[in-house]
VOGU-3710 file (C-alpha; in Angstrom, 3 decimals, decimal comma):
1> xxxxxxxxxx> 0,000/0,000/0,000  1,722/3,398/-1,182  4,435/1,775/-2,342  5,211/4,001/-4,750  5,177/6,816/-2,242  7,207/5,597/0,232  9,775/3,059/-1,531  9,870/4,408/-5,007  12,893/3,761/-7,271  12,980/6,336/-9,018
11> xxxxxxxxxx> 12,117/10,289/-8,102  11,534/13,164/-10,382  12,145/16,319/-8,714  9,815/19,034/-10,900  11,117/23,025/-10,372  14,635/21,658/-9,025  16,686/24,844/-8,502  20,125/25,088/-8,461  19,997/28,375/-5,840  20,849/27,002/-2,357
21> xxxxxxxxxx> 18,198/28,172/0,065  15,245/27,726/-2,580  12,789/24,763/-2,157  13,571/23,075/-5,532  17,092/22,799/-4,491  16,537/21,530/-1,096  14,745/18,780/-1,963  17,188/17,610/-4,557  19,748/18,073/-1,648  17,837/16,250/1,055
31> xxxxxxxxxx> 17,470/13,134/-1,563  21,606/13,210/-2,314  22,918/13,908/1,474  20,216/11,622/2,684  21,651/8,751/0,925  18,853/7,656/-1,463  20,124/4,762/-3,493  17,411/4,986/-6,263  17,291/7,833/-9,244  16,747/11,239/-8,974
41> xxxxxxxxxx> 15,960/13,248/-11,719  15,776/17,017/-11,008  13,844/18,700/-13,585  14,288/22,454/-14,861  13,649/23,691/-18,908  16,890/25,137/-18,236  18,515/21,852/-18,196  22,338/21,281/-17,336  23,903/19,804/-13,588  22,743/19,842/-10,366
51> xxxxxxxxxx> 24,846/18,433/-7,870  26,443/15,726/-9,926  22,833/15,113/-11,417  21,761/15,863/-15,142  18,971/17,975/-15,419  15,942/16,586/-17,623  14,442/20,001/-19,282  11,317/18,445/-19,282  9,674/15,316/-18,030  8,604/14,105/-21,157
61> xxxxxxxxxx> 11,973/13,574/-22,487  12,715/11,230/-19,887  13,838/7,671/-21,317  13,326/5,974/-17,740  10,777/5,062/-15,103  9,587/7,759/-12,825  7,440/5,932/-9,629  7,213/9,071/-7,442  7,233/12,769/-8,889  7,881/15,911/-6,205
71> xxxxxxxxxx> 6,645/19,335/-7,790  7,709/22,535/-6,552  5,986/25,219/-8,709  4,022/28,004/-8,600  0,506/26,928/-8,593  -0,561/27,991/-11,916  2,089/25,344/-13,321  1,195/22,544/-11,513  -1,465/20,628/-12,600  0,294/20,798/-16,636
81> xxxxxxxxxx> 3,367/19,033/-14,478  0,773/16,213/-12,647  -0,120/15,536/-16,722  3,668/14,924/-17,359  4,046/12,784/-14,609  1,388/10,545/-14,955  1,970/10,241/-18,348  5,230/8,513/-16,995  3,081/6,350/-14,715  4,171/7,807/-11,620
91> xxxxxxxxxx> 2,391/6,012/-8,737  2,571/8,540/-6,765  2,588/12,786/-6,697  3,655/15,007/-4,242  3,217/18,796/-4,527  4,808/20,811/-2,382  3,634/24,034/-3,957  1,098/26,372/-2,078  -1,937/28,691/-3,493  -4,904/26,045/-3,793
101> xxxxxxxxxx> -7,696/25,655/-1,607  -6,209/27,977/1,321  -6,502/30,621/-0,840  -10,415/30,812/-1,795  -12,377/29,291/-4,190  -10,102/30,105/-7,464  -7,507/27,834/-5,515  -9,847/24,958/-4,619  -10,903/24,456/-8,138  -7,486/24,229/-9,387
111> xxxxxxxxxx> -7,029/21,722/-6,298  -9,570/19,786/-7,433  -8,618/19,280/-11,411  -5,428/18,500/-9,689  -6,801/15,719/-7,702  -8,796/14,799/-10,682  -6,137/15,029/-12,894  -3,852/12,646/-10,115  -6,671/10,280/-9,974  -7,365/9,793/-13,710
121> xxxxxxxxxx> -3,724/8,690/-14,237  -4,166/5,926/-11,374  -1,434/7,673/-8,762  -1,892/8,865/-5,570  -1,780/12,763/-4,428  0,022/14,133/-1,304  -0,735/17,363/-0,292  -0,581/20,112/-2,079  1,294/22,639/0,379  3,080/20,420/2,195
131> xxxxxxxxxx> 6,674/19,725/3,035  7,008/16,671/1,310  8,013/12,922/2,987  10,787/10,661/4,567  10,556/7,156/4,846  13,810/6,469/6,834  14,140/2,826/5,763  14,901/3,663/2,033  16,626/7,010/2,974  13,897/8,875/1,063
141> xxxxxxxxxx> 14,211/12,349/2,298  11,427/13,982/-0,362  10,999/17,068/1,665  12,826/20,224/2,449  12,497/19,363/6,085  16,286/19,143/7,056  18,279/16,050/7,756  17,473/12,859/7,358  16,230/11,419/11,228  17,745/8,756/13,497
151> xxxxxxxxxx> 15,798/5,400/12,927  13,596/4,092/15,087  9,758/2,824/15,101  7,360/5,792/15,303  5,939/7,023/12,428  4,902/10,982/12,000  1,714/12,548/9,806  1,402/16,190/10,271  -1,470/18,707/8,643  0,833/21,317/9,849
161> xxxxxxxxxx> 4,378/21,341/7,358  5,816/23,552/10,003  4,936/21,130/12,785  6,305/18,554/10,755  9,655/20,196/11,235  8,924/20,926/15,265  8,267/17,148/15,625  11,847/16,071/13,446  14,067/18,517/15,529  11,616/17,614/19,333
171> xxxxxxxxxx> 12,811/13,811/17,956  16,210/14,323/17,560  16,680/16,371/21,068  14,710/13,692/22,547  17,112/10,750/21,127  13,638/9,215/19,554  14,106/7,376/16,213  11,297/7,669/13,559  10,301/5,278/10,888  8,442/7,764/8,928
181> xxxxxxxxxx> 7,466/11,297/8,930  4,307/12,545/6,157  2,921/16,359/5,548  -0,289/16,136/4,418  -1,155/19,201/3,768  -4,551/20,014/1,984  -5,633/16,878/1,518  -6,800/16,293/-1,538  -6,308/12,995/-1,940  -4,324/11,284/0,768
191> xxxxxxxxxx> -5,485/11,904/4,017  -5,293/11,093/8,046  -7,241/7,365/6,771  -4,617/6,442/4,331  -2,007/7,453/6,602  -3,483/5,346/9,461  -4,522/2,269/7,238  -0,699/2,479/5,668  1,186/2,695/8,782  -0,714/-0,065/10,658
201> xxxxxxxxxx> 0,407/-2,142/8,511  4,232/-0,678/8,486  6,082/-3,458/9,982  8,767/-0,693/10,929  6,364/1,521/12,793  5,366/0,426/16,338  4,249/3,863/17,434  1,554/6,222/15,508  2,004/9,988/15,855  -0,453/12,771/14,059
211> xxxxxxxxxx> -1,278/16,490/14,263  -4,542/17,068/12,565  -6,494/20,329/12,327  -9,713/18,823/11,028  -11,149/15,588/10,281  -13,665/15,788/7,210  -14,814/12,127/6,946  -15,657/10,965/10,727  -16,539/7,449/9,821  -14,332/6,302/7,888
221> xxxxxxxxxx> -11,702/7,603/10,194  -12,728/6,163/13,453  -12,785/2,879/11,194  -9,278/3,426/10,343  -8,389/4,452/13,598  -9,996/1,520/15,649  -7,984/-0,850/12,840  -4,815/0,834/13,703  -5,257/0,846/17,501  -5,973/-2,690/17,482
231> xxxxxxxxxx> -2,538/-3,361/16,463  -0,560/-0,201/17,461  -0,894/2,890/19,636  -2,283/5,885/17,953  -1,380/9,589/19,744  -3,172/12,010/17,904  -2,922/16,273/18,764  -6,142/17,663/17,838  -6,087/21,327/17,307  -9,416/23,804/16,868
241> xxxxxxxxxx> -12,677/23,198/16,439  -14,889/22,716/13,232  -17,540/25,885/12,362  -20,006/23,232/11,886  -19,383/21,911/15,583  -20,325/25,853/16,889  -24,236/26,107/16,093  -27,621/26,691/18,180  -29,621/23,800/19,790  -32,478/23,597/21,046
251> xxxxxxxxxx> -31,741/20,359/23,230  -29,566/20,275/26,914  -27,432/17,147/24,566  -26,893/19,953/21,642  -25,772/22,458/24,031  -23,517/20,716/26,063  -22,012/18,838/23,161  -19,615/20,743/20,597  -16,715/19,673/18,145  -14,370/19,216/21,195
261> xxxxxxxxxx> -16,661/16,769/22,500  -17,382/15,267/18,908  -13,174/14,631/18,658  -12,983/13,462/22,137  -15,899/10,344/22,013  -14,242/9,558/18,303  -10,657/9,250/20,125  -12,010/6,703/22,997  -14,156/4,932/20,566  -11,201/4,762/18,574
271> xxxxxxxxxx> -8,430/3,764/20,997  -6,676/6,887/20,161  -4,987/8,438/22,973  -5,126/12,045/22,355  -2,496/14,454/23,280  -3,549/18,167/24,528  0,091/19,830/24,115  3,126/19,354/21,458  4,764/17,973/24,837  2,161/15,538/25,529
281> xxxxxxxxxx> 2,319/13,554/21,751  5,952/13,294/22,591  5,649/12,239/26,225  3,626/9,059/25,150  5,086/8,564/22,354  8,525/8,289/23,555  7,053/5,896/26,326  5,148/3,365/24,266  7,845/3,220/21,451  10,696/2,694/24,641
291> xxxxxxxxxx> 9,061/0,658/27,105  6,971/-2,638/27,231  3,013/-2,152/27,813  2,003/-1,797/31,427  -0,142/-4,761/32,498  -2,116/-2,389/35,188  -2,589/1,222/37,321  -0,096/0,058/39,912  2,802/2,769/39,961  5,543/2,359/42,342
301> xxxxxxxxxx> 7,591/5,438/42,727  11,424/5,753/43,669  13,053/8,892/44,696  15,675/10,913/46,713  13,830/13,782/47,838  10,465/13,858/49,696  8,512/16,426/48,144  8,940/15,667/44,173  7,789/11,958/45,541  4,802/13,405/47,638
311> xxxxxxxxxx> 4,111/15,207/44,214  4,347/12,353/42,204  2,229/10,307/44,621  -0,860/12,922/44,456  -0,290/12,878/40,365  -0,992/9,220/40,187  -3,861/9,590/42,607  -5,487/12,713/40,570  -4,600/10,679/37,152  -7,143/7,779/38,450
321> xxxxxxxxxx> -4,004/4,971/38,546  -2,632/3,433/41,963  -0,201/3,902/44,521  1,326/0,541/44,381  2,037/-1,231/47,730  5,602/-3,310/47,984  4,960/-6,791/49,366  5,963/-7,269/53,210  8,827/-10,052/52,099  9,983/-7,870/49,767
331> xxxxxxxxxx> 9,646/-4,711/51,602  11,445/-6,128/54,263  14,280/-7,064/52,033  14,432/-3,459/50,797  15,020/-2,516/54,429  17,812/-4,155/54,837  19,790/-2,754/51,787  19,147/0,466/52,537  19,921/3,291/55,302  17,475/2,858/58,375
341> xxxxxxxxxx> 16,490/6,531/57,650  15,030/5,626/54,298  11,435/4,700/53,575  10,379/1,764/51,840  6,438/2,931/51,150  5,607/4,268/48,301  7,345/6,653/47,615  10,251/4,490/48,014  12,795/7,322/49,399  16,246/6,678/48,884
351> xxxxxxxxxx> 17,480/9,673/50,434  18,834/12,913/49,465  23,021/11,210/49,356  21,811/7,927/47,388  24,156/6,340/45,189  23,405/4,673/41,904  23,243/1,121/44,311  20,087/2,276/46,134  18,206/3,058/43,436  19,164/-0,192/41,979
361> xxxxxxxxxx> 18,223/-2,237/45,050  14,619/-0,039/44,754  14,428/-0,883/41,119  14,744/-4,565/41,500  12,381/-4,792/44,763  9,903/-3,033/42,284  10,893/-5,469/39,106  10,504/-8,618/41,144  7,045/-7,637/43,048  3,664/-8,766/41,064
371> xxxxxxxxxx> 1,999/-5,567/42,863  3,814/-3,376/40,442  2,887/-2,212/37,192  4,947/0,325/36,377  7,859/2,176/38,223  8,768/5,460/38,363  12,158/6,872/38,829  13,127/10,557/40,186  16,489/12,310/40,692  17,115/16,028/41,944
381> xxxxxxxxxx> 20,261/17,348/41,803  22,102/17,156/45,311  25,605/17,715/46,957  26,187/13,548/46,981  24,018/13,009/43,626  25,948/11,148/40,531  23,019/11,993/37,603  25,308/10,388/34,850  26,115/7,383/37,267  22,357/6,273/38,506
391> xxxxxxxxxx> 20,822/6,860/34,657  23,456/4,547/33,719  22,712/1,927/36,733  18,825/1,877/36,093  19,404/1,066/32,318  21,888/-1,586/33,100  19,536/-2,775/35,458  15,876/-2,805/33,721  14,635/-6,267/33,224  12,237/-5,070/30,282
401> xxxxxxxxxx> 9,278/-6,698/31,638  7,569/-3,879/33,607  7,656/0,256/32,295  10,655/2,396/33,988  9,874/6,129/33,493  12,215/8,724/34,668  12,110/11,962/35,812  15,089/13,426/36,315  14,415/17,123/37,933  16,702/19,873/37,667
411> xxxxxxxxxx> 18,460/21,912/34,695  22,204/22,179/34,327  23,649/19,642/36,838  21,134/16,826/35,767  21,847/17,414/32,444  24,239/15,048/31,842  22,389/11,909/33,688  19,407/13,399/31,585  21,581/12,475/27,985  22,262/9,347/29,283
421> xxxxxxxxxx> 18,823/8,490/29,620  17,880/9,331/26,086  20,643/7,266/24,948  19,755/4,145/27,248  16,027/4,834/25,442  14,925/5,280/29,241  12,342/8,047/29,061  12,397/10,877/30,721  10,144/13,691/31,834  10,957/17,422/33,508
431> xxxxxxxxxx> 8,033/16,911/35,687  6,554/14,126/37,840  3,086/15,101/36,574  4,428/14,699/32,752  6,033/11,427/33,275  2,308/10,301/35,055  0,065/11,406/32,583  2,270/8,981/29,979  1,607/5,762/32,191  -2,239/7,171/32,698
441> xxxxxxxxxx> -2,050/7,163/28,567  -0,635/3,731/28,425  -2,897/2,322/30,857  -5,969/3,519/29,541  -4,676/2,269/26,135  -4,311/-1,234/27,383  -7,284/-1,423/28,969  -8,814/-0,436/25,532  -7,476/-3,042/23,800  -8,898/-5,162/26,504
451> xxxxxxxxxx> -11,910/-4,543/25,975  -14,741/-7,174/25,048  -15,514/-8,056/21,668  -18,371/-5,362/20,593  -21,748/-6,630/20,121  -24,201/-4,377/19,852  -27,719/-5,625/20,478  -30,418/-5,345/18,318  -34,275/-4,950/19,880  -37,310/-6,079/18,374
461> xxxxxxxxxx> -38,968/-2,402/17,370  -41,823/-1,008/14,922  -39,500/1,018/12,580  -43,093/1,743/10,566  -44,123/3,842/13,360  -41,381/6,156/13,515  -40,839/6,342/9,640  -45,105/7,437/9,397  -44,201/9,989/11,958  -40,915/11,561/10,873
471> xxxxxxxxxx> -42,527/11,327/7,256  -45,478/13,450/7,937  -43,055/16,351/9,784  -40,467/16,575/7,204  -43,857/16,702/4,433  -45,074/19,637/6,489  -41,604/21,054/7,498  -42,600/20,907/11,537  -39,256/19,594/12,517  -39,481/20,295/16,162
481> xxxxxxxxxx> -41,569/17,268/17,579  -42,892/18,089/20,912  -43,450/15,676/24,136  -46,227/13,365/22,635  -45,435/12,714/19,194  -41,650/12,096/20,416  -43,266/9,847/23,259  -44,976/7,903/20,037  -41,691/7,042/18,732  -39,708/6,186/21,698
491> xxxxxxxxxx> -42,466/3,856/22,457  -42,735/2,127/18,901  -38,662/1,802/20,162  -39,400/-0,220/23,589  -39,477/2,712/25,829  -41,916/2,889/28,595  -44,544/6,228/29,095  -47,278/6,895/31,304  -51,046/6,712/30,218  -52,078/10,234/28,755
501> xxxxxxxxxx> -53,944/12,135/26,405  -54,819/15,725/24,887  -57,206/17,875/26,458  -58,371/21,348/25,002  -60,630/22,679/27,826  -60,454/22,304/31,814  -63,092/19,919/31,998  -62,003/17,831/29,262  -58,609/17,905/31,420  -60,467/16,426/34,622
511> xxxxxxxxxx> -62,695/13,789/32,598  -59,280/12,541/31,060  -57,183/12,723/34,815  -60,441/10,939/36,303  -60,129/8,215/33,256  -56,401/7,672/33,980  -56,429/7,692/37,836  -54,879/10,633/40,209  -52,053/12,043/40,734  -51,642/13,605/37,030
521> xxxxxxxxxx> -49,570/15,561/35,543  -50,227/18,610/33,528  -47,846/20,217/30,581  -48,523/22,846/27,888  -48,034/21,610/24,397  -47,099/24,154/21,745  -44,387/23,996/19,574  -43,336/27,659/20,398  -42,350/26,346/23,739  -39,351/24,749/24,449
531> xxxxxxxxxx> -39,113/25,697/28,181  -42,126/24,939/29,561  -41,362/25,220/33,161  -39,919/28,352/32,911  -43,371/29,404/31,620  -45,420/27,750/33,999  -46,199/25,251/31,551  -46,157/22,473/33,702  -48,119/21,449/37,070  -47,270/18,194/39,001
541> xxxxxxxxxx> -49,275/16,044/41,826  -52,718/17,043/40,941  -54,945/14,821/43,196  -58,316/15,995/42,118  -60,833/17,114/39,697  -60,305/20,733/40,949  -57,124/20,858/41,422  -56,581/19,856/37,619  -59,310/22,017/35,840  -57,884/25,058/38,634
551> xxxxxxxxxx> -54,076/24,045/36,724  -55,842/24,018/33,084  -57,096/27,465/33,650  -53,982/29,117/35,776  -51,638/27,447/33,372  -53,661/28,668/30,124  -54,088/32,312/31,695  -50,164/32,437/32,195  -48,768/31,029/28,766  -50,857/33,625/27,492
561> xxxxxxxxxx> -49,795/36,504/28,681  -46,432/35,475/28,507  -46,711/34,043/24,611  -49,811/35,699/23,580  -48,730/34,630/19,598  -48,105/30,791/20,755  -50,040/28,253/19,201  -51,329/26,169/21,499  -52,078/22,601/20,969  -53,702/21,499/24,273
571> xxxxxxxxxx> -52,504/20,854/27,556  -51,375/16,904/28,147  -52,597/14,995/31,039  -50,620/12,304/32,238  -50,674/9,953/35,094  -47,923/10,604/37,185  -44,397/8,446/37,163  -43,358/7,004/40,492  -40,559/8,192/42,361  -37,027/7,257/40,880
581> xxxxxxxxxx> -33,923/9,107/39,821  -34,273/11,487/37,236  -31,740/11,272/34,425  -31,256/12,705/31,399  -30,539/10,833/28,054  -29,912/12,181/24,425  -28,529/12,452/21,160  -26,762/15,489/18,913  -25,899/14,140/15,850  -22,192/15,378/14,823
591> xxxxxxxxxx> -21,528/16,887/11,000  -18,738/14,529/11,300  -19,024/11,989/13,250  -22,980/11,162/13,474  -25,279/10,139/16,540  -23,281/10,885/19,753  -25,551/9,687/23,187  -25,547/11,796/26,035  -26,122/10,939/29,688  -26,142/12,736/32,994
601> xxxxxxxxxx> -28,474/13,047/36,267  -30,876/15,905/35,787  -31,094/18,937/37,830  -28,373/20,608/38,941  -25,697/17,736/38,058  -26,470/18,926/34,363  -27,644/22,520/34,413  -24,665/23,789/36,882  -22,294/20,832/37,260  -22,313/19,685/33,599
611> xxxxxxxxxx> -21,417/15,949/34,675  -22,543/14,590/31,391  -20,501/12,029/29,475  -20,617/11,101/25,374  -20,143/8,415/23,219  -20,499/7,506/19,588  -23,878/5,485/18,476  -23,668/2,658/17,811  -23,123/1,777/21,306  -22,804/-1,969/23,277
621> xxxxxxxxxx> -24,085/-2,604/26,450  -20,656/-2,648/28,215  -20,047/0,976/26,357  -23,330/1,729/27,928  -22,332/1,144/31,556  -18,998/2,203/30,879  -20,712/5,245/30,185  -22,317/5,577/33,863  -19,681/4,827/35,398  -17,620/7,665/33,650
631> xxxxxxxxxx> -19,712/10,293/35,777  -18,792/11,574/38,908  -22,602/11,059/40,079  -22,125/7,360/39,411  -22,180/6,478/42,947  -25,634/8,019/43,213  -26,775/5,667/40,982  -25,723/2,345/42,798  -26,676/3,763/45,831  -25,356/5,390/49,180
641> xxxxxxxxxx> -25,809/6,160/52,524  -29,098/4,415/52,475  -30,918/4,963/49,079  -31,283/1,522/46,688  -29,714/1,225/43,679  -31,360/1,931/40,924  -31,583/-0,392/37,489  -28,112/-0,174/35,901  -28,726/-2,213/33,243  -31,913/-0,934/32,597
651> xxxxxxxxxx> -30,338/2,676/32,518  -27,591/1,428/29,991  -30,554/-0,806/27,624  -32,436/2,556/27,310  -28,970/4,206/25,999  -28,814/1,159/23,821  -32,322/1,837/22,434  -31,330/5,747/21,366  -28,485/4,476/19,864  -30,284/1,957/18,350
661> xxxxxxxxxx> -32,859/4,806/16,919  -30,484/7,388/15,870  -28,586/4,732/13,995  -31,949/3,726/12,188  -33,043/7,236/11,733  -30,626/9,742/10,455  -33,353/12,406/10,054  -32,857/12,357/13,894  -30,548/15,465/14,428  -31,485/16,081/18,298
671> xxxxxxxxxx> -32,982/14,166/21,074  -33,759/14,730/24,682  -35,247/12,683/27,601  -35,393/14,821/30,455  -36,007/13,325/32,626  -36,325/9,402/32,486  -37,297/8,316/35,640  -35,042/5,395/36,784  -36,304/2,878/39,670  -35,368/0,342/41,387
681> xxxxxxxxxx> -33,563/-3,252/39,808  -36,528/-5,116/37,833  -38,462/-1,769/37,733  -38,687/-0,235/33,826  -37,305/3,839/32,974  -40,129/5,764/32,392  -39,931/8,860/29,647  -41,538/11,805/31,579  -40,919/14,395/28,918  -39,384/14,345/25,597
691> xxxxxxxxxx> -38,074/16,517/22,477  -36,850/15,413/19,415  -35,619/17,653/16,276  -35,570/16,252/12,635  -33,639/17,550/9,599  -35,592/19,257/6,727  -36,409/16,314/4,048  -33,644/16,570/1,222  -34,484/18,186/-1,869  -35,509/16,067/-5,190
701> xxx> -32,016/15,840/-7,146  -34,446/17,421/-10,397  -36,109/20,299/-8,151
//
């Protein structure tokens, strides 16, 4: 896949230069120095040498094969040079040249007869405006990016060229080898999926690295994504937000949810572990490509200073991993290797005048006990402190079985212990809290790929209902669908409702609340109301005739003189639910990534709190509860300090059932129950008010 791109044997540089400092010559430069065995053919109508090369004057007169062609031109030239090179069946085409679609629309045409042009001759397209590509295995160096890296296993795709060059020189300060580094650029052709389905299968990449600015095809990559994750970590920086992300809703799930969120349920659907700083992508990176995967939260820390191991201590803690506990035997053993003053907790403290033999002994007390996942290592710069010494001592002394991070504090006396690290491939971070947030990030990647085998269930529905309904609106273009025709559907979809009905006058109101039994509920229905509360729309516990037809005419006299222009349906009478939790459950359906569920507790938990979590539809029951548990309310929900716990996996089947009817319906572009009332285990949710929103019906192709 790509193999023209990445291993070609022949490459055509069109607009080599011979001026030092220009792009044209650069690249030709970056292909000699960087040791490229196959041909290069710079190509310039001016013809002649360039740096031992002969220059073609034009691509047509060519006698050889060209497999990958670079073009650095001005724009206007470009797409007459993709003709000449896939008239030489080049597999592949890289232009580095800017002024397409980042221009305006004059620029994204002539981007897209590029692309079209690219794709007619059967090659592939990368970029245009980008930096180009190395593939460090062949010594391709097709950019203008600098020198060729150190080797190594973790592959680089960048939107950003400039980042592309951020990420080659953080690498090489960092002693981190890369297999391959890509600038994708606009993206007309190749894109974040290619990239992801290519390098999963890259036997020389163990570690997948990516700065994107936007992801235009959700699906697809979350299905690339999950593929690569399943055989390799995936860090992925995720800058901005999408325009489409930023609009108004009319739903609690569409305001709470945004593009942020969008990226973030797409990354833990996808096993990506996303990075929020240019530190961070490095910081995991260099620990999954140096160290073996962590088998658990345990993290056992070693140091010779109290307060950076107090600090790291509370970082693990915050981060949601453990504070490992040594075994007694081993503990014990520990001891007796070490100064009485010294602590063998966790933090293990060696003391401020350790030698390199302490932190050994600590090391291999951590390395031999089954209560330790991973083990972290800190050094601050004392009087009695050998930096260069220990580093070496720990590598030497790593067994490979568990992660050793390091975090060697200081600036220029731990310098030189800090080297050694990074040539041991011992990872290091400046900060305790840096050097913890890369074990959280492998941890939570392991338990990913952990995870059970996703089956998502399918319940037994009347999908004839819904499509009647939604039919009808989008006909009549009344695409907000107010609590009882959205209490229609979710019922054709399993859910359970209350007995109710329409009335249009106060006694009609009691003769239906007398049918159905006291208490009742009351609630305005007009589809000029969102809020009905706020409006004293709604009246609860009504316990008699009076009562209700006293609501009907209170409730009636207030709408009006607050909306005197509403239409007003009726007012619905409903018997009332029995006491339970009150949740809330939705969907916002993402431009890019479609149907992401919503859950939270209602009230204040989501108005002021906003403990809500997402995730992606379609959604398994174990995603479901996963879900739950993800809240910080989720010990309300099993129950504390006397309450019962409530259904769980009731709670997580009616999440499967919106998932389940967003998936069916994409007309579906918003959905609220607020609140389902949740009882006790064997009890059924019950919808006590609902809102859904539908997309306008798309237009006849011949209207």
């Amino acid at each position: 896949m790509l193999e023209k791109l990445f291993s070609p044997e022949s490459v055509a540089v069109i607009g080599a230069s011979r001026t030092p400092g220009k792009v044209g010559y650069d690249i030709v430069n970056n292909l000699v120095e960087s040791g490229y065995a196959g041909n290069i053919i710079p190509v310039n109508p001016a013809g002649g040498e360039l740096l031992g090369l002969p220059v073609c004057s034009n691509l047509a007169d060519y006698d050889g094969q060209v497999d990958l062609a670079v073009i650095v031109l001005p724009a206007k030239l470009v797409c007459q040079a993709a003709r000449d090179a896939v008239k030489k069946k080049a597999g592949a085409v890289v232009v580095i040249s800017a002024g397409f679609r980042e221009i305006g629309l004059e620029g994204r045409q002539a981007e897209e007869e590029l692309a079209g042009i690219v794709r007619a001759g059967g090659a592939r397209l990368l970029g245009p405006n980008c930096l180009g590509l190395i593939n460090v295995e062949t010594r391709l160096n097709a950019s203008f990016a600098g020198q060729l890296p150190k080797a190594g296993s973790i592959a680089v795709f960048s939107q950003s060229g400039a980042l592309c060059t951020a990420m080659l020189d953080m690498a090489a300060g960092r002693h981190l080898g890369l297999s391959k580094l890509v600038s994708i650029g606009n993206k007309a052709d190749l894109s974040e999926v290619d990239l992801l389905k290519a390098l999963a299968r890259d036997e020389k990449t163990s570690v997948i690295v990516g700065y994107l600015e936007d992801i235009s095809t959700g699906d697809k990559f979350v299905k690339a994504a999950e593929e690569a994750s399943n055989v390799k970590p995936v860090i992925i920086l995720k800058s901005g937000t999408t325009a489409a992300g930023q609009k108004a809703a009319a739903s609690h799930t569409g305001v709470l949810a945004g593009a942020e969120t969008a990226y973030g349920a797409a990354f833990k659907r996808s096993g990506v572990c996303r990075a929020d700083t240019f530190d961070a992508l490095y910081d995991y990176a260099s620990a999954f490509a140096m160290q073996p995967v962590i088998e658990g939260d345990r993290i056992l820390i070693i140091t010779n200073a109290g307060g950076p191991g107090t600090m790291a201590a509370d970082a693990v803690e915050k981060m949601g991993l453990k504070v490992a506990e040594l075994d007694r035997n081993i503990a014990t053993s520990l001891r007796g290797q070490l100064p009485a003053a010294a602590s063998v907790g966790n933090p293990v403290d060696v003391l401020g005048d350790a030698d390199p033999d302490r932190y050994v002994a600590a090391l291999k007390a951590a390395q031999q006990d089954d209560a330790v996942d991973g083990i972290l290592v800190l050094l601050t710069p004392q009087a009695m402190t050998k930096p260069s010494e220990t580093a070496r001592a720990i590598a030497r002394n790593m067994d490979g079985k568990k992660p050793v991070l390091a975090s060697f504090m200081g600036g220029r006396d731990i310098l030189p212990g800090r080297q050694e690290l990074a040539a041991a491939g011992l990872p290091d971070y400046e900060s305790p809290e840096r050097a913890v947030a890369a074990f959280k990030a492998m941890h939570e990647y392991g338990v990913w790929k952990k995870r059970p085998e996703r089956l998502v269930t399918r319940f037994p529905v009347n999908r004839r209902r819904v499509e009647r309904i939604i039919s009808r609106r989008q006909r009549t273009n009344r695409l907000q669908l107010g609590e009882v025709k959205s209490k229609d559907i979710l019922r054709a979809y399993g859910f359970h409702t209350k007995q109710g009905r329409l009335a249009s006058s106060a006694d009609e109101a009691a003769e239906i609340a007398r049918f159905i039994g006291f208490p009742v509920a009351m609630k305005v229905v007009s589809p000029n109301i969102i809020h009905k509360t706020d409006l004293g729309g709604v009246k609860l516990n009504l316990s008699s005739s009076q009562e209700v037809e006293d609501a009907y005419e209170l409730m009636m006299l207030r709408i009006l003189r607050h909306v005197p222009d509403a239409v007003i349906e009726g007012i619905y009478v409903e018997k009332m639910a029995d006491h339970g939790l009150e949740v809330i459950i939705g969907m916002t359906r993402d431009p890019q990534f479609g149907p992401m569920l919503m859950f939270g507790l209602g009230g204040i938990f989501v108005e002021v709190m906003k403990d809500v979590t997402f995730h992606l539809a379609p959604i398994t029951e174990e995603e479901a509860i996963q879900m739950l548990k993800s809240t910080r309310s989720y010990e309300m929900l099993k129950g504390k300090r006397g309450s019962k716990q409530i259904d769980i996996h009731a709670l997580a089947g009616a999440l499967q059932r919106i998932s389940q009817l967003t998936t069916d319906f994409p007309q579906i572009i918003e959905l609220d129950i607020n609140p389902l009332i949740v009882g006790e285990i064997g009890s059924d949710p019950v919808v006590a008010d609902a809102r859904m929103t539908f997309a306008p019906a798309a237009k006849e192709e011949n209207s």
